[in-house]
N, CA, C and O atoms as a GROMACS GRO file, in nm:
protein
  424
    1UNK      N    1  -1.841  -3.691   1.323
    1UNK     CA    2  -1.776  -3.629   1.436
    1UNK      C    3  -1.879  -3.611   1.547
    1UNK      O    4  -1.997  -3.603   1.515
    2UNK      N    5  -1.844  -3.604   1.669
    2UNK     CA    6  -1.941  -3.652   1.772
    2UNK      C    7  -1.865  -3.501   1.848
    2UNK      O    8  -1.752  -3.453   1.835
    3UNK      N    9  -1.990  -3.454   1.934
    3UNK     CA   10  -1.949  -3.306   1.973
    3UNK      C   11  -1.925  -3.340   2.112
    3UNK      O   12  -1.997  -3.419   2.173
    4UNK      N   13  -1.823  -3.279   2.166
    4UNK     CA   14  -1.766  -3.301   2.321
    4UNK      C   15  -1.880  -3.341   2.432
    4UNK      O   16  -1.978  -3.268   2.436
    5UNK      N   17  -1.873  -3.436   2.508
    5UNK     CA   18  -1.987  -3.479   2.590
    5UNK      C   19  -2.093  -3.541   2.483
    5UNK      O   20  -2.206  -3.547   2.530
    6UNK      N   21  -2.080  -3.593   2.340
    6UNK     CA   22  -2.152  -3.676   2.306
    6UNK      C   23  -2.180  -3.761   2.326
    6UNK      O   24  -2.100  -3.823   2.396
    7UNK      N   25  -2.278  -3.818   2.295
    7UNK     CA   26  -2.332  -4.046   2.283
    7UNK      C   27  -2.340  -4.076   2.157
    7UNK      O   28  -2.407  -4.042   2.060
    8UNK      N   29  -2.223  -4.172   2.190
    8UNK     CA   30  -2.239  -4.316   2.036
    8UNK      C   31  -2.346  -4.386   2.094
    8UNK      O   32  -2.354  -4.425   2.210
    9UNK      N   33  -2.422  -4.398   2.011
    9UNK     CA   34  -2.542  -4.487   2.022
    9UNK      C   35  -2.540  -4.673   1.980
    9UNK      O   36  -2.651  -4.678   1.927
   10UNK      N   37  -2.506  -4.766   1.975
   10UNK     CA   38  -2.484  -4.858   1.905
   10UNK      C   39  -2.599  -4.946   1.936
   10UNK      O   40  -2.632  -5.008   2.037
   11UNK      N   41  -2.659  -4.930   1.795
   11UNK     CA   42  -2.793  -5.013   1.792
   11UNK      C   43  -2.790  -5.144   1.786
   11UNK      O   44  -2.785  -5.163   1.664
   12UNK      N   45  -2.789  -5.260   1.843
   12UNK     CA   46  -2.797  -5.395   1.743
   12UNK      C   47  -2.883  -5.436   1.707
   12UNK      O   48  -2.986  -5.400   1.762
   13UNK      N   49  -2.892  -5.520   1.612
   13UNK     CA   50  -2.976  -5.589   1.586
   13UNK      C   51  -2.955  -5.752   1.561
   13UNK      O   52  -3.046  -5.835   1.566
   14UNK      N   53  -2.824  -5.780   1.536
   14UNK     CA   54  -2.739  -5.901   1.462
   14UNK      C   55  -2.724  -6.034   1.547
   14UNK      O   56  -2.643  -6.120   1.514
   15UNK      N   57  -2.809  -6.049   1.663
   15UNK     CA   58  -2.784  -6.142   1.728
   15UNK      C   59  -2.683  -6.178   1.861
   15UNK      O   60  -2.670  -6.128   1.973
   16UNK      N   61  -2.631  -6.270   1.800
   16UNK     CA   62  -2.486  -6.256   1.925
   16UNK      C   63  -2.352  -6.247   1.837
   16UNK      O   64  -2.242  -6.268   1.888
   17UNK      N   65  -2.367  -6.219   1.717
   17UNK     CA   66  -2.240  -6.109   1.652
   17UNK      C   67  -2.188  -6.049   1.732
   17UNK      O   68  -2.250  -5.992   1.821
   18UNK      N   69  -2.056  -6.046   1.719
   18UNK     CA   70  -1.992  -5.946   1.791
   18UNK      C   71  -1.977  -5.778   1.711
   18UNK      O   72  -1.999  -5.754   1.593
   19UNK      N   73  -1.928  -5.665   1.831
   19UNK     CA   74  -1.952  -5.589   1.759
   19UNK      C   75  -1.875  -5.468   1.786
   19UNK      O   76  -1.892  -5.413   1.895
   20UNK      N   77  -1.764  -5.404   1.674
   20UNK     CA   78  -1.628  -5.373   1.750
   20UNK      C   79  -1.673  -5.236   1.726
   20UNK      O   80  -1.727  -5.196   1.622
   21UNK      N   81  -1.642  -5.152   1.853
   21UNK     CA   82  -1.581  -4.989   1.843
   21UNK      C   83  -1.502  -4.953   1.817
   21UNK      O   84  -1.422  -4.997   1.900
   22UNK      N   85  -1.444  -4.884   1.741
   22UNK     CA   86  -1.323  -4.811   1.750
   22UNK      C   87  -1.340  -4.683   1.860
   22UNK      O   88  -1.419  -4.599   1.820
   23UNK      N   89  -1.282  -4.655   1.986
   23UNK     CA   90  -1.295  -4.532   2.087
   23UNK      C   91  -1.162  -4.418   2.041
   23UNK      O   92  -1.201  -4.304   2.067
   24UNK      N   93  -1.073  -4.417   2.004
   24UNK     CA   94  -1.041  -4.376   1.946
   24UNK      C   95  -0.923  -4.277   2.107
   24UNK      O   96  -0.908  -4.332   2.216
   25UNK      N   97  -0.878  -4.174   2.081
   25UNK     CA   98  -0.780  -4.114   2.157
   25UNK      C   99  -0.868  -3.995   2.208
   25UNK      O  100  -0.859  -3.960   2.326
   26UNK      N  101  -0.937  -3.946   2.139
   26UNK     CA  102  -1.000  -3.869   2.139
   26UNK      C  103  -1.136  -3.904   2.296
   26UNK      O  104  -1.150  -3.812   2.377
   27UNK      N  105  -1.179  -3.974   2.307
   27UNK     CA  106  -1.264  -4.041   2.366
   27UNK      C  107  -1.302  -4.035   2.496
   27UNK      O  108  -1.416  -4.040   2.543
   28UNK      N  109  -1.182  -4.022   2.558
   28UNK     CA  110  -1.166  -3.971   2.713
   28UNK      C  111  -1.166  -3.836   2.741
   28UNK      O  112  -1.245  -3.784   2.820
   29UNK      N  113  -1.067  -3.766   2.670
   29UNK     CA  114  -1.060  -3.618   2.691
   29UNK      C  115  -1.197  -3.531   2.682
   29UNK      O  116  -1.245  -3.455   2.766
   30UNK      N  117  -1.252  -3.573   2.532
   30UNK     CA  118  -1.432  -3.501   2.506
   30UNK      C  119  -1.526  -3.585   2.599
   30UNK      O  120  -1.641  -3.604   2.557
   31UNK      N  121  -1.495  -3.630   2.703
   31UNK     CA  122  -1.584  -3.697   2.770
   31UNK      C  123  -1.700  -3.745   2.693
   31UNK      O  124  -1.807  -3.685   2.704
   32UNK      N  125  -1.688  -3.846   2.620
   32UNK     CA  126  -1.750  -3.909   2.508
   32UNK      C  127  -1.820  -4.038   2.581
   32UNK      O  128  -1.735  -4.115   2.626
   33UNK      N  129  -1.945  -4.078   2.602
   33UNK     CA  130  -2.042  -4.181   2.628
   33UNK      C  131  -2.075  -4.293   2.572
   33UNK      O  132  -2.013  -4.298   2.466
   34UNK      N  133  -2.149  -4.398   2.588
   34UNK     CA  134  -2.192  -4.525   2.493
   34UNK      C  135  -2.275  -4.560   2.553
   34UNK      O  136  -2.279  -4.602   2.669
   35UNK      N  137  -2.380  -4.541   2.446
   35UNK     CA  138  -2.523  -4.619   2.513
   35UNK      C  139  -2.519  -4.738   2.439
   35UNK      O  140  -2.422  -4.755   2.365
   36UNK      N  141  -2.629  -4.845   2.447
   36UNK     CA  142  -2.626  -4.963   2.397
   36UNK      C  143  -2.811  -4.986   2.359
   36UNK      O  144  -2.903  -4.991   2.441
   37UNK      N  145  -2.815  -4.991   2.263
   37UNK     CA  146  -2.969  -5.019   2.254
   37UNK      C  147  -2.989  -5.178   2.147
   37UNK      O  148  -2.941  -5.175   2.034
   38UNK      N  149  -3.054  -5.294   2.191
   38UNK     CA  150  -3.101  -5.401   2.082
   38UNK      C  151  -3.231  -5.402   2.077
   38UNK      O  152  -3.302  -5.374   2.174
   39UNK      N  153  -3.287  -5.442   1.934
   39UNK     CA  154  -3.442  -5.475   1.908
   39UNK      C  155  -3.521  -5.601   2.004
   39UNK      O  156  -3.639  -5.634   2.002
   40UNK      N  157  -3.392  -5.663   2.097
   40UNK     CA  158  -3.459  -5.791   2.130
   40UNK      C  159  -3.533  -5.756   2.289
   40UNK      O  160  -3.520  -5.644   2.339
   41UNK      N  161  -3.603  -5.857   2.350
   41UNK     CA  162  -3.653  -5.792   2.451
   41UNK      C  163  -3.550  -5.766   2.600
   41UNK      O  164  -3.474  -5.854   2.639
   42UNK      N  165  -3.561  -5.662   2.656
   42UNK     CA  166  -3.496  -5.630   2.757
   42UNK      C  167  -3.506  -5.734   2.895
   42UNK      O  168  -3.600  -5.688   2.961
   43UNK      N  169  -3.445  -5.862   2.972
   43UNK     CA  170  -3.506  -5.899   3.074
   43UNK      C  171  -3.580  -5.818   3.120
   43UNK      O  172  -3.694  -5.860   3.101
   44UNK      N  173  -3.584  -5.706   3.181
   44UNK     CA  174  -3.609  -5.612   3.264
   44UNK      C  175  -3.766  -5.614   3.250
   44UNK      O  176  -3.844  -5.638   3.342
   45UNK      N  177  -3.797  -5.586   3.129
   45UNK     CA  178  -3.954  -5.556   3.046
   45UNK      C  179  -3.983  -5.672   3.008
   45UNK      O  180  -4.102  -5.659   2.976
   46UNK      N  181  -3.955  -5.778   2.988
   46UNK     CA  182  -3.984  -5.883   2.969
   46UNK      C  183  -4.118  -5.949   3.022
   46UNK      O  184  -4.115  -5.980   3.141
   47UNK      N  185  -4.247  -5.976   2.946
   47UNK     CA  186  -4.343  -5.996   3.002
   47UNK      C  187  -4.430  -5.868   2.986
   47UNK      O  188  -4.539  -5.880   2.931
   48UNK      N  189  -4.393  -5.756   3.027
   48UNK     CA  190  -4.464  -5.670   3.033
   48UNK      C  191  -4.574  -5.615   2.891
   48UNK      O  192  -4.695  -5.590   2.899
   49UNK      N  193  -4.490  -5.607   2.769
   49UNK     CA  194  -4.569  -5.608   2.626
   49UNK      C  195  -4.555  -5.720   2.529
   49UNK      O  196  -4.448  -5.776   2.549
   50UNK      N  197  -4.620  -5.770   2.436
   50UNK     CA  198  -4.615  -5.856   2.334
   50UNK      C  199  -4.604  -5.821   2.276
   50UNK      O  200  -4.638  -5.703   2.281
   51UNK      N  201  -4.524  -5.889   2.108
   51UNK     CA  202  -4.444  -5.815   2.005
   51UNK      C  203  -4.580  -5.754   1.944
   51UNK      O  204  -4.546  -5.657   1.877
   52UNK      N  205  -4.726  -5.773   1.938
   52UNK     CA  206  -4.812  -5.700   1.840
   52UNK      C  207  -4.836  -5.575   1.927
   52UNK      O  208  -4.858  -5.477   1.857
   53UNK      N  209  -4.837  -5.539   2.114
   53UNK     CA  210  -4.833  -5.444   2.164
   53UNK      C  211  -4.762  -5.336   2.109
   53UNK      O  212  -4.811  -5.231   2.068
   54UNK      N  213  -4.644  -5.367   2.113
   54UNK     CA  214  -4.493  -5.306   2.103
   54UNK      C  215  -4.502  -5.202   1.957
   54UNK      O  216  -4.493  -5.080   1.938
   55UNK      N  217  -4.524  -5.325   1.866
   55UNK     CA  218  -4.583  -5.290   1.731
   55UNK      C  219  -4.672  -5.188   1.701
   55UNK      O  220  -4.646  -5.100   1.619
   56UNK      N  221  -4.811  -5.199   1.784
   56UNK     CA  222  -4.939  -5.086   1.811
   56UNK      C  223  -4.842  -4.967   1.850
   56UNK      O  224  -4.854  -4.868   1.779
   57UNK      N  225  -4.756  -4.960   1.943
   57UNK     CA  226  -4.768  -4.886   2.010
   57UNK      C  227  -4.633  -4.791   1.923
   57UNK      O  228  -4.637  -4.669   1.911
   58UNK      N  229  -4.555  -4.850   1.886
   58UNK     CA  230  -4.467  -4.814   1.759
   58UNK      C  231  -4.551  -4.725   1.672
   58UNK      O  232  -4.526  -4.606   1.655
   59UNK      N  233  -4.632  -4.776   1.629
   59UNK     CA  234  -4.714  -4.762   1.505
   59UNK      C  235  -4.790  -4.628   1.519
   59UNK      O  236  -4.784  -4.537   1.436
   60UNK      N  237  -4.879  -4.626   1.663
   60UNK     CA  238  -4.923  -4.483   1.701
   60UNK      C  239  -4.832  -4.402   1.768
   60UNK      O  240  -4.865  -4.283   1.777
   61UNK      N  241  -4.729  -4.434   1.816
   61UNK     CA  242  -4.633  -4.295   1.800
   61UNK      C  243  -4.582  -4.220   1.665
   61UNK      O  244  -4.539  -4.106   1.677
   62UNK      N  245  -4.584  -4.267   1.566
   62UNK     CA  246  -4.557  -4.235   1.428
   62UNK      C  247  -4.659  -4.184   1.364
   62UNK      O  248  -4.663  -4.133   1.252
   63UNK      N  249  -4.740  -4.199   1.440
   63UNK     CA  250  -4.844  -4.115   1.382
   63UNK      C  251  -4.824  -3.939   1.426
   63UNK      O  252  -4.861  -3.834   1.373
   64UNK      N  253  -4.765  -3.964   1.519
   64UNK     CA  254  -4.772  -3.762   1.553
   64UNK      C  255  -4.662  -3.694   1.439
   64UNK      O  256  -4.558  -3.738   1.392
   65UNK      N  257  -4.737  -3.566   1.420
   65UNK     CA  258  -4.686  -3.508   1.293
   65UNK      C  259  -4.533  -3.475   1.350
   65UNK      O  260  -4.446  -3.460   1.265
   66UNK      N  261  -4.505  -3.466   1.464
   66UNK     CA  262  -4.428  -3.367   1.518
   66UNK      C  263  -4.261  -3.482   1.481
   66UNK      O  264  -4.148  -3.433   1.473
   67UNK      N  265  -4.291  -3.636   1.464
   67UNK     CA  266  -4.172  -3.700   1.418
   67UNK      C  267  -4.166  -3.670   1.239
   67UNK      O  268  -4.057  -3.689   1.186
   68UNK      N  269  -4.274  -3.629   1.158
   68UNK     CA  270  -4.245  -3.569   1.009
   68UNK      C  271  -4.115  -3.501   1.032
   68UNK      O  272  -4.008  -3.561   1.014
   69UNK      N  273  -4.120  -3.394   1.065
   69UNK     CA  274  -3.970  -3.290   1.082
   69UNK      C  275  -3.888  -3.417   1.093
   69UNK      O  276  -3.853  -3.404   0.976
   70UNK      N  277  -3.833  -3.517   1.126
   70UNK     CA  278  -3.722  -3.528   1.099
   70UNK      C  279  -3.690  -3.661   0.996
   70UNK      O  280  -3.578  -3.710   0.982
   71UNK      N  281  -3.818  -3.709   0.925
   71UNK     CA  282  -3.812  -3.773   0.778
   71UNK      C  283  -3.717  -3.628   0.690
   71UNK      O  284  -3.755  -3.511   0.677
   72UNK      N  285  -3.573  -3.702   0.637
   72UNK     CA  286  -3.506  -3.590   0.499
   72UNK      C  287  -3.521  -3.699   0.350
   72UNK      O  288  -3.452  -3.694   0.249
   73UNK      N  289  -3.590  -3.755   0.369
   73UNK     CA  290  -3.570  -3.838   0.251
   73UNK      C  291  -3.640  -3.971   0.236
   73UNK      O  292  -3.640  -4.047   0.333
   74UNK      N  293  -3.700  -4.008   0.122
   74UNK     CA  294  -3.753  -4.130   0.137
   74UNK      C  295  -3.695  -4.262  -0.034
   74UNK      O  296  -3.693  -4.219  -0.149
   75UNK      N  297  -3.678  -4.332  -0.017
   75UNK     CA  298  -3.656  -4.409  -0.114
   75UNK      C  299  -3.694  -4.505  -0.138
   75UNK      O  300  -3.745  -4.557  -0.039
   76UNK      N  301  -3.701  -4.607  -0.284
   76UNK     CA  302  -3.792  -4.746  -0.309
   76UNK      C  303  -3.699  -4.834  -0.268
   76UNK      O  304  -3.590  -4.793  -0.309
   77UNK      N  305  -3.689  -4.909  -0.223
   77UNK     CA  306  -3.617  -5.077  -0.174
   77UNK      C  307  -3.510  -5.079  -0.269
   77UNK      O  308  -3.394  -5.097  -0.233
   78UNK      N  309  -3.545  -5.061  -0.387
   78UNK     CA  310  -3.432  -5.098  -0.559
   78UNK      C  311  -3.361  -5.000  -0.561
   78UNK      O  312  -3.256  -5.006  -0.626
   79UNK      N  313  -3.400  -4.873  -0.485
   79UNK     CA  314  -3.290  -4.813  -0.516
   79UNK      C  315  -3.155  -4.756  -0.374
   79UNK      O  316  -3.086  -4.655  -0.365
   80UNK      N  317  -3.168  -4.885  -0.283
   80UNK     CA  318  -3.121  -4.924  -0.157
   80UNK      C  319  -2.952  -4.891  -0.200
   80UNK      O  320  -2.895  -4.797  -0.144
   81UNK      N  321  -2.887  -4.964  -0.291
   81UNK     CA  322  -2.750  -5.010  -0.303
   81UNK      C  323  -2.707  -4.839  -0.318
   81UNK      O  324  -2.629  -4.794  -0.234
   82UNK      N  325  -2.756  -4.756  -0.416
   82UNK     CA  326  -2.734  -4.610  -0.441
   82UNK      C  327  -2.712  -4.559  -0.346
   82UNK      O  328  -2.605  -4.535  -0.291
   83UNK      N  329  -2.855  -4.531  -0.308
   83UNK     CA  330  -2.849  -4.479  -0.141
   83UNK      C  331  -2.773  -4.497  -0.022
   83UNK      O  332  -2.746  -4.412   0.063
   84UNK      N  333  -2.746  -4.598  -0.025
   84UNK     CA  334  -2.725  -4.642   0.103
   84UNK      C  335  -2.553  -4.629   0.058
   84UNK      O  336  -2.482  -4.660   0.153
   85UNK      N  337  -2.482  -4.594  -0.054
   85UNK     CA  338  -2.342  -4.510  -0.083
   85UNK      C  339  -2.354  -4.435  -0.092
   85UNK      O  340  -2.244  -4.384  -0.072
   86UNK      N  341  -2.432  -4.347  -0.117
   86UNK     CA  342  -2.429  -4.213  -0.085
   86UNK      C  343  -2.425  -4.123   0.051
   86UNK      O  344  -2.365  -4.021   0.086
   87UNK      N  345  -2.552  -4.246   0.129
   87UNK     CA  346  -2.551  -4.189   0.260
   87UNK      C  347  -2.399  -4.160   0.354
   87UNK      O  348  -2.355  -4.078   0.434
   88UNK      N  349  -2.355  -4.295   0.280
   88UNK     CA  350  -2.248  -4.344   0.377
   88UNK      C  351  -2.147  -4.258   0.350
   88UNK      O  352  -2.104  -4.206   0.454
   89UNK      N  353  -2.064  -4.203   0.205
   89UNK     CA  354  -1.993  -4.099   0.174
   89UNK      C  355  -2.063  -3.967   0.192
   89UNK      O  356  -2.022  -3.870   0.128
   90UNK      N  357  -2.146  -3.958   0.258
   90UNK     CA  358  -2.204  -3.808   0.270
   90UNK      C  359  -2.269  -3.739   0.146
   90UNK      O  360  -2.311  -3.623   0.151
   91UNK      N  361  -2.272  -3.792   0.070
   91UNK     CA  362  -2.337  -3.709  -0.068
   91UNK      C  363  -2.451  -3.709  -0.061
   91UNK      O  364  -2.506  -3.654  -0.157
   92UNK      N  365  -2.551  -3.770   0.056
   92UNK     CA  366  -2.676  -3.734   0.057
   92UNK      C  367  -2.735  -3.752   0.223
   92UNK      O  368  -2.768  -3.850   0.290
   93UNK      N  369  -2.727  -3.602   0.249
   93UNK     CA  370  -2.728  -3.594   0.381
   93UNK      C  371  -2.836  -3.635   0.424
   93UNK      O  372  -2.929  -3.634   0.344
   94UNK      N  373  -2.860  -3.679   0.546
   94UNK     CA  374  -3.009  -3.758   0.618
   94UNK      C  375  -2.990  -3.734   0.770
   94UNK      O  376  -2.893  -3.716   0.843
   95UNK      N  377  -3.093  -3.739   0.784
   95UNK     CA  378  -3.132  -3.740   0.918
   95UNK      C  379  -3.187  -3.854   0.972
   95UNK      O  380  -3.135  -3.890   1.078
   96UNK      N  381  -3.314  -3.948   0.911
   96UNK     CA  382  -3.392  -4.045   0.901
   96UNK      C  383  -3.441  -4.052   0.749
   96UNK      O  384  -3.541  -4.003   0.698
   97UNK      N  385  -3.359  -4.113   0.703
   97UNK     CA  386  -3.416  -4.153   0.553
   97UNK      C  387  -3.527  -4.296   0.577
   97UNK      O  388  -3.519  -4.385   0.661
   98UNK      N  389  -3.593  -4.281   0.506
   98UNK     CA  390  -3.666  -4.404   0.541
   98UNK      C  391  -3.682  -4.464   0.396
   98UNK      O  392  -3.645  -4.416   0.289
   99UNK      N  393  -3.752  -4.592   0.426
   99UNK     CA  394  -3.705  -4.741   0.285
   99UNK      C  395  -3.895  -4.718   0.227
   99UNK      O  396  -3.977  -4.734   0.318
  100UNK      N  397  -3.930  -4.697   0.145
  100UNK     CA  398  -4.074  -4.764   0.103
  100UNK      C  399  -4.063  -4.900   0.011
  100UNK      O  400  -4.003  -4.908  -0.096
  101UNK      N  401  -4.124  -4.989   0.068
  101UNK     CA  402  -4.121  -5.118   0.029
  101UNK      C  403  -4.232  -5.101  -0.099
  101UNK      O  404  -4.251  -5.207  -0.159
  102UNK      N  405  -4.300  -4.997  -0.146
  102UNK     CA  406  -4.419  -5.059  -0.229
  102UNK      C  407  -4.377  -4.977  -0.377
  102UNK      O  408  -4.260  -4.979  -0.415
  103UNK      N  409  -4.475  -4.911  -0.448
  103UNK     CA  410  -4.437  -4.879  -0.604
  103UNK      C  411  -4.407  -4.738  -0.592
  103UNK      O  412  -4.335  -4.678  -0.672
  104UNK      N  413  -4.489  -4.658  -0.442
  104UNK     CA  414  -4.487  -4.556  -0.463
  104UNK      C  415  -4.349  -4.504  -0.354
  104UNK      O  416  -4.268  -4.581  -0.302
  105UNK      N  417  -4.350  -4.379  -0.342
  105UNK     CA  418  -4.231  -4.341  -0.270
  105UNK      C  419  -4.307  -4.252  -0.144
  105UNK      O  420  -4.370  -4.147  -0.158
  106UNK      N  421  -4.287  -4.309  -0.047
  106UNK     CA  422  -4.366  -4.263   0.079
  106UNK      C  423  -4.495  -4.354   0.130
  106UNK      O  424  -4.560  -4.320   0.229
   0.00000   0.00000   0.00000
């Protein structure tokens, strides 16, 4: 549920997939927004950083403690299919769960 004067955010990532909203009835009245964000490069910025910049610069923003607060959870890759039903039925609330690709968890 999205609180009156909210933003749907719709991230892509999928290429030139298409990619459907439902806006629903509700939508106009709560003066409800849509931003649009993709991983690919923006014309706009284009030129301006290279993907290992982008990367650095990714990389040392994550370093400040102050994005910890909103890690709720972390999980191993194998145990993706679980998770990722749970998240989705709500049985395991998140904020930013994040994936660890290696043996350990974190």
């Amino acid at each position: 549920m999205i609180a009156t004067e909210g933003t749907v955010i719709e991230l892509s990532w999928y290429g030139d997939a298409g990619i459907a909203v439902s806006l629903g009835g509700a939508f106009p009245p709560r003066r409800l927004a849509i931003r649009a964000s993709h991983v690919g490069m923006s014309p706009a910025r284009r030129g301006q950083r290279t993907p290992a910049n982008r990367l650095a610069l990714a990389l040392d923003l994550l370093r400040d403690p102050a994005f910890d607060t909103l890690i709720t959870g972390v999980s191993r890759f194998d145990e993706l299919p679980e998770v990722i039903a749970r998240l989705a039925d709500g049985s395991l609330p998140a904020l930013c769960h994040t994936v660890s690709y290696g043996d350990t968890e974190g």
